[in-house]
SERO-4910 file (N, C-alpha, C, O; in steps of 0.05 Angstrom, whole numbers):
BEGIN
 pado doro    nc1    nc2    nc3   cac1   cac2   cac3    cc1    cc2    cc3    oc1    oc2    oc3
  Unk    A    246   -288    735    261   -285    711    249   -302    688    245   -293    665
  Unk    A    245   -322    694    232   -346    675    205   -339    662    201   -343    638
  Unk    A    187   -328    682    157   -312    680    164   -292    662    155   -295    639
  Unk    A    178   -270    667    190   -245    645    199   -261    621    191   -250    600
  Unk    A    213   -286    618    219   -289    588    199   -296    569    195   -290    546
  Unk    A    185   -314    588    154   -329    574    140   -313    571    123   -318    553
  Unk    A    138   -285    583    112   -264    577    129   -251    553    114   -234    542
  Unk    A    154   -253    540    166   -237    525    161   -261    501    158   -255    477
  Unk    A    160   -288    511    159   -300    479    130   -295    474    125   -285    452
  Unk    A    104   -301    494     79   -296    494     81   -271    467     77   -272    442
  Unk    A     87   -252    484     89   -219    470     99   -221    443     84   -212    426
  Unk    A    125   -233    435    139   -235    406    118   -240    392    108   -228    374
  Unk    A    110   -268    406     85   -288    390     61   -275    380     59   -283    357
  Unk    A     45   -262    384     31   -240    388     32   -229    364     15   -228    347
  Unk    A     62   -215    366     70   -203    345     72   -213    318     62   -203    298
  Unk    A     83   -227    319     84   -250    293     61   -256    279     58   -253    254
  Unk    A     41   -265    296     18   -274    285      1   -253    271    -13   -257    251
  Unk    A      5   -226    284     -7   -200    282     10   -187    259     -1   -171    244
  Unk    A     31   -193    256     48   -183    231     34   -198    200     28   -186    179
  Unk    A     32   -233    207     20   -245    188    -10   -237    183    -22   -242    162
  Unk    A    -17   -226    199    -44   -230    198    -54   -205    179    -71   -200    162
  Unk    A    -32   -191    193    -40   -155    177    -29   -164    142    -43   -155    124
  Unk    A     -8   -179    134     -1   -177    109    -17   -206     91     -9   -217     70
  Unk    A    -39   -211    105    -61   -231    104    -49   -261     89    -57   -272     68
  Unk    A    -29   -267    105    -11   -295     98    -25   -322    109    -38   -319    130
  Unk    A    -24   -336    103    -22   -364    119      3   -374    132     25   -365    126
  Unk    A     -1   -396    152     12   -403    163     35   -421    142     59   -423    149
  Unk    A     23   -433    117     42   -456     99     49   -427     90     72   -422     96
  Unk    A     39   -409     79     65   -388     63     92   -381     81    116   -383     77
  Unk    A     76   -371    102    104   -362    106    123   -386    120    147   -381    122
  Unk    A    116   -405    128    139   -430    126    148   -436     98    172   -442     95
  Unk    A    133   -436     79    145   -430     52    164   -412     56    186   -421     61
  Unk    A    163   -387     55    186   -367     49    199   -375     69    222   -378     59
  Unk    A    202   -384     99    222   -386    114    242   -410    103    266   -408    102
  Unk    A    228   -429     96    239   -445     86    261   -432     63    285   -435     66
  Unk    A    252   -422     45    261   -410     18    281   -393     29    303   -392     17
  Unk    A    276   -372     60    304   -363     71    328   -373     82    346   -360     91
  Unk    A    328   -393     80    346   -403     97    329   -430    121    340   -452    124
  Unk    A    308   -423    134    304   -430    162    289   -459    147    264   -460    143
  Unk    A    306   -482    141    293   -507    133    288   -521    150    281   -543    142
  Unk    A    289   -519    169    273   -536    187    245   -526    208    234   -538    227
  Unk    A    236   -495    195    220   -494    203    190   -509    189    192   -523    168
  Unk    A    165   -505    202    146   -521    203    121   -517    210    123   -512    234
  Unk    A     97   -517    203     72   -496    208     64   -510    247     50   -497    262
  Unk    A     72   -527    252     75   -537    287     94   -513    300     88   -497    318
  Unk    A    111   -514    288    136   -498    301    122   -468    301    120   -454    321
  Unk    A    110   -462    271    110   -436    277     90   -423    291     94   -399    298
  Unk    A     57   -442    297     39   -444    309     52   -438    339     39   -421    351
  Unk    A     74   -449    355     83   -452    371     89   -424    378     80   -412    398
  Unk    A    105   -414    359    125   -388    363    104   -363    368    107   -345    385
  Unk    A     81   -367    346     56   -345    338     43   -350    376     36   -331    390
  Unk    A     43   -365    382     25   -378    407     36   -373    435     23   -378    455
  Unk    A     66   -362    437     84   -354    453     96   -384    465    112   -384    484
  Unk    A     89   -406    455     98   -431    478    131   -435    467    147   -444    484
  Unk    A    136   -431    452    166   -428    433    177   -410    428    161   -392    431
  Unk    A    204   -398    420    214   -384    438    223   -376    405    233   -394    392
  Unk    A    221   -351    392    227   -340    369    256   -338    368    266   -325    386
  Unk    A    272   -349    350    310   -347    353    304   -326    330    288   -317    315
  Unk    A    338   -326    341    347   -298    316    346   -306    289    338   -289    274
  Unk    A    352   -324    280    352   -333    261    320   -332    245    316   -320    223
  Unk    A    306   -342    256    274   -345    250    269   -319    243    264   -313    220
  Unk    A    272   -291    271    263   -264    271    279   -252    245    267   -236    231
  Unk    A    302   -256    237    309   -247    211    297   -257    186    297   -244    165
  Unk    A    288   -276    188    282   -284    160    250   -281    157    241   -283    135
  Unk    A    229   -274    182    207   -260    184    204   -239    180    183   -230    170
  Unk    A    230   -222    189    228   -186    188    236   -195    156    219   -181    146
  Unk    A    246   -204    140    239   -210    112    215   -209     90    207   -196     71
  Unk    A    207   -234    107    173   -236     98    158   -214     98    144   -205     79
  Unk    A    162   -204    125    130   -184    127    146   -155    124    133   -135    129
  Unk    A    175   -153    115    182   -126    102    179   -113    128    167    -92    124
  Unk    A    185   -117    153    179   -100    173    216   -101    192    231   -120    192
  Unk    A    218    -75    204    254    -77    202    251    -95    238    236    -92    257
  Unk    A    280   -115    229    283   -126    261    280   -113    288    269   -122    309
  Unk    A    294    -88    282    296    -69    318    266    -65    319    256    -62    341
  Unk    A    254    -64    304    224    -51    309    197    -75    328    176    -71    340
  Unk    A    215   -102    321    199   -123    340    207   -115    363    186   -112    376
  Unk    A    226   -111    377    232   -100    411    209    -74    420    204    -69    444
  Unk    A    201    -65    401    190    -39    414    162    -53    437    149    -74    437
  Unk    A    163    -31    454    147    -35    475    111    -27    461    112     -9    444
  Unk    A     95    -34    464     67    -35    457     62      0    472     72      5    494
  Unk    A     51     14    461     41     11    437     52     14    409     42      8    388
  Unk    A     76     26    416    101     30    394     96     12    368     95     17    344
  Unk    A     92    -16    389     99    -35    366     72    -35    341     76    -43    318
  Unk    A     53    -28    347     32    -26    339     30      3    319     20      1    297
  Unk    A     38     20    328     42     45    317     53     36    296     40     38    275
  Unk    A     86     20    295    101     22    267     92     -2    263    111    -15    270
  Unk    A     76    -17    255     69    -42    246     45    -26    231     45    -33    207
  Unk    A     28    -10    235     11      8    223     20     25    198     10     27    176
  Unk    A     40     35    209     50     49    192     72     41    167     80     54    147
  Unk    A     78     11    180     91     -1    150     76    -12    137     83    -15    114
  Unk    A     50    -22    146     27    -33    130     20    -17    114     14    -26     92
  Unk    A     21     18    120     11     38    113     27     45     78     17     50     56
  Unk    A     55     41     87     81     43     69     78     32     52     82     39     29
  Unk    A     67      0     65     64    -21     33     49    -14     12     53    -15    -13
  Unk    A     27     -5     28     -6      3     17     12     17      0     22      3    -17
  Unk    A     21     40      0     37     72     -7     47     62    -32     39     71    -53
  Unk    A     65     44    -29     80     38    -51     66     22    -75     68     25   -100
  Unk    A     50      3    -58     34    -10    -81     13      8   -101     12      1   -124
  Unk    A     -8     34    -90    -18     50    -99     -2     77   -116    -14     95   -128
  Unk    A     30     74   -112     46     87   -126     59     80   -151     67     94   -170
  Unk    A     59     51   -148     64     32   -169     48     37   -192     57     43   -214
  Unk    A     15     35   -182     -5     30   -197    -12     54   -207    -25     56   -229
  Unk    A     -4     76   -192      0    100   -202      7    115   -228     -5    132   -242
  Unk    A     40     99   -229     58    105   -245     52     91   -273     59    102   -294
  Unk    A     38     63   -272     22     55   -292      4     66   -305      5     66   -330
  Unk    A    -15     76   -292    -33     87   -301    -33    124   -316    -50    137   -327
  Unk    A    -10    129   -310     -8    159   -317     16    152   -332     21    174   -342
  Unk    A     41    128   -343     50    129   -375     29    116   -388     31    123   -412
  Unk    A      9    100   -384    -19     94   -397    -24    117   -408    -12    121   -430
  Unk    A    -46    146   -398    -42    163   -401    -34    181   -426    -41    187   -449
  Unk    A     -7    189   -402     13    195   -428     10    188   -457      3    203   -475
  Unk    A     20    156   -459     18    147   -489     -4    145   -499     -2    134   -521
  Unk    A    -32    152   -492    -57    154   -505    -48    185   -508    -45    192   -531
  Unk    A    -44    204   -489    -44    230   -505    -23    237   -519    -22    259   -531
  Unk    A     -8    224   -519     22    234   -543      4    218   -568      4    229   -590
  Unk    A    -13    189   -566    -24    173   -586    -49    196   -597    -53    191   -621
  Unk    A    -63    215   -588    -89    224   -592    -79    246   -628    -87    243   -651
  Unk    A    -67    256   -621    -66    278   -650    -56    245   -679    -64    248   -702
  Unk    A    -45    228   -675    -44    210   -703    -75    203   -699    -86    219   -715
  Unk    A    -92    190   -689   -119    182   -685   -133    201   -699   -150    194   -716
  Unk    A   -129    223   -694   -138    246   -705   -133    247   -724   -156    243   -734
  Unk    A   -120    249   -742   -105    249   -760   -119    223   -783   -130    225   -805
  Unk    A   -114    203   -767   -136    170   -781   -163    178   -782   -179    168   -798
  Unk    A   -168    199   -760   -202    195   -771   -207    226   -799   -222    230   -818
  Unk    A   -188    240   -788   -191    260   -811   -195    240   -844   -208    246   -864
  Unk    A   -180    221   -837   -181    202   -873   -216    185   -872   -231    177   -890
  Unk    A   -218    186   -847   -253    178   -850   -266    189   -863   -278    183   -884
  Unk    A   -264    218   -842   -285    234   -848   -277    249   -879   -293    267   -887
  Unk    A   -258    243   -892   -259    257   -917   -272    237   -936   -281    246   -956
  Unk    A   -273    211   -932   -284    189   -944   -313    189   -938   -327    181   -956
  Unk    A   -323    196   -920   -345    181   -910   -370    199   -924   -365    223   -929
  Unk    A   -391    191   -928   -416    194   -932   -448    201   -921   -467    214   -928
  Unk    A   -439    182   -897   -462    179   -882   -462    205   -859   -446    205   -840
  Unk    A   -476    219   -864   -492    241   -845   -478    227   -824   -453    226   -820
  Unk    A   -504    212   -804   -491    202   -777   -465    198   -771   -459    203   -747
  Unk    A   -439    186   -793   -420    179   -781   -400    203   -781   -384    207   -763
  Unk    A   -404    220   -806   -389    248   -808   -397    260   -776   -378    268   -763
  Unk    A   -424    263   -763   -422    278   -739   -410    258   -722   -394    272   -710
  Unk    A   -405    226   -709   -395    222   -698   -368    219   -693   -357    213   -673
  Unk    A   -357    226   -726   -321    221   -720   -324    253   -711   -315    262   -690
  Unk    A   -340    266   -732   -332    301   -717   -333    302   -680   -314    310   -666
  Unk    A   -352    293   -674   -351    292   -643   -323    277   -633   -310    288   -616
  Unk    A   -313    254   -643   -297    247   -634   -267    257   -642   -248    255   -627
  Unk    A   -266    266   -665   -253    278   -662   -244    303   -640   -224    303   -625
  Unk    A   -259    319   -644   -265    341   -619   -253    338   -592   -239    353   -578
  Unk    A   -266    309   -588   -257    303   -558   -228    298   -558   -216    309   -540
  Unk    A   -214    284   -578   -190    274   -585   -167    294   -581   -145    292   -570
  Unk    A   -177    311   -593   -164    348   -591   -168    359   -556   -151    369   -542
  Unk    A   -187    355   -551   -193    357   -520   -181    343   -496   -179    353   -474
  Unk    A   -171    314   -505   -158    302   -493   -133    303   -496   -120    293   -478
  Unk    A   -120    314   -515    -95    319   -524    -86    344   -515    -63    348   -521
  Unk    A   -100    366   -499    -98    392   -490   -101    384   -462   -102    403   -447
  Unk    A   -102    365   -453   -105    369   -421    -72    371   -411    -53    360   -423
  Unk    A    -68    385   -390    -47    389   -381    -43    374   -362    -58    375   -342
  Unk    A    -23    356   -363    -27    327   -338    -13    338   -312    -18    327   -291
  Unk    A      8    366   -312     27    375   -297      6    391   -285      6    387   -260
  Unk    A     -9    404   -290    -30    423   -276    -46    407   -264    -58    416   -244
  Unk    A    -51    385   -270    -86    369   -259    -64    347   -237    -76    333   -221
  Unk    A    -51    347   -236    -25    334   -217    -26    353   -198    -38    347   -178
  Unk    A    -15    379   -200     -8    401   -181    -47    406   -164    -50    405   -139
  Unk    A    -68    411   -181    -93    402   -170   -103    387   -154   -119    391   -136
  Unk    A    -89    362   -163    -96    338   -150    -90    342   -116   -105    343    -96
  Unk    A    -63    343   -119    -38    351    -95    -44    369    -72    -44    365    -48
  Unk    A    -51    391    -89    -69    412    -65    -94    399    -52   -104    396    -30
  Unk    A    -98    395    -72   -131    384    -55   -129    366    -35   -142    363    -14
  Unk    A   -101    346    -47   -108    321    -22    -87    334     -3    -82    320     17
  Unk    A    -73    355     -6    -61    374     19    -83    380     35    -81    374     59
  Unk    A   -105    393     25   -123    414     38   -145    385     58   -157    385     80
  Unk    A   -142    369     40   -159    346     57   -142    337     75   -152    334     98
  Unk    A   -118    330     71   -111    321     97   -103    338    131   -100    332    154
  Unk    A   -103    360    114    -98    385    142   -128    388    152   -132    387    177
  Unk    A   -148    391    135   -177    392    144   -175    369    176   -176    374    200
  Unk    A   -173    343    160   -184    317    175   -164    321    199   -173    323    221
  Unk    A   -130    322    192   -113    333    210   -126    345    238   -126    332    258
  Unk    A   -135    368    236   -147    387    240   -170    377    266   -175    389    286
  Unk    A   -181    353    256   -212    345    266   -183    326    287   -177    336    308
  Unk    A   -175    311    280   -165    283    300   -144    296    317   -137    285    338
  Unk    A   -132    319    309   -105    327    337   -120    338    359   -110    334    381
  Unk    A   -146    355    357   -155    358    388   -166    322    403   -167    311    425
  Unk    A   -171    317    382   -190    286    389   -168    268    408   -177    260    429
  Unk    A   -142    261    401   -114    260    403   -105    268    433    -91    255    449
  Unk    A   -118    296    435   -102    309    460   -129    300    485   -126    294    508
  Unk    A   -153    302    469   -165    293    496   -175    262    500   -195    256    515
  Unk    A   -163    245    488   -148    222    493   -130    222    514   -131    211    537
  Unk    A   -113    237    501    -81    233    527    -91    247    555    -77    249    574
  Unk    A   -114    255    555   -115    271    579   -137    246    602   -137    237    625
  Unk    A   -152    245    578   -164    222    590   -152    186    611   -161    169    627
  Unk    A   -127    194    595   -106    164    596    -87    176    631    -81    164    652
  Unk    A    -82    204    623    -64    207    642    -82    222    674    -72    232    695
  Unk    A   -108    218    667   -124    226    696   -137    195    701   -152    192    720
  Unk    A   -130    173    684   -138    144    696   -115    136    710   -115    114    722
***
């Protein structure tokens, strides 16, 4: 019984370290944030300990970690490879959200350059009625042009574009890794 608990803190430990490791922390941060949760008497010894299986992860600690690394408590119990699977896949989530974030930045960026493009237009029209110089009359004309060109793009269509395509790519690749997948499992279950 004693052997089963130590291979279970071993195992937690494992986990922990592998949780930090994937959300590329140090050992003083996240005793920082534990600290900052509540758990003030932890300590980069202690938690070396816990990561190392020789110490024994309390509830207390495992809540204020499933904090840190944004990963949900019931999901540290899962049996391997499980645990590995959704530790992948919340890594995956973070990724998700952070490239959604940056997303959403970048396309009201966007936006307010093309709701901004017809006044621009408009400012250089007072150039080009002023201006003189051969060369600069064709380059506001060119830029202008483009200005009008960028102001016509349809962001709802090149979205719906986008979408399909990375539909059609991921069923392609889909496609290549589910037989790959099955003769894996076949391989696992004739060892």
């Amino acid at each position: 019984m004693a052997d089963d608990a130590a291979e279970l803190d071993r195992e937690y430990g494992k986990r922990m370290k592998a949780l930090r490791d994937d959300r590329g922390l140090t050992q003083a941060e996240v005793v920082r944030r534990m600290k900052e949760a509540g758990v003030r008497y932890m300590n980069a010894s202690t938690l070396s300990r816990i990561e190392s299986g020789l110490r024994a992860l309390r509830l207390s600690e495992a809540d204020a970690l499933s904090g840190i690394y944004a990963f949900p408590l019931s999901m540290l119990t899962l049996r391997e490879p499980s645990f590995d699977t959704a530790n992948k896949t919340m890594r995956r989530l973070d990724e998700s959200r952070s490239r959604h974030a940056a997303f959403r930045r970048l396309v009201s960026e966007l936006v307010t350059d093309q709701l901004d493009a017809p006044g621009l237009a408009r400012g250089l029209d007072l150039i080009y009625q002023r201006a003189t110089d051969e060369d600069l009359l064709r380059r506001v004309d060119k830029l202008k042009r483009n200005l009008q060109e960028f102001a016509g793009i349809d962001l709802e269509a090149e979205l719906a574009e986008i979408r399909e395509h990375a539909t059609q790519e991921r069923d392609r690749l889909w496609k290549r890794v589910k037989p790959q997948e099955m003769n894996d499992g076949e391989h696992q279950a004739e060892a």
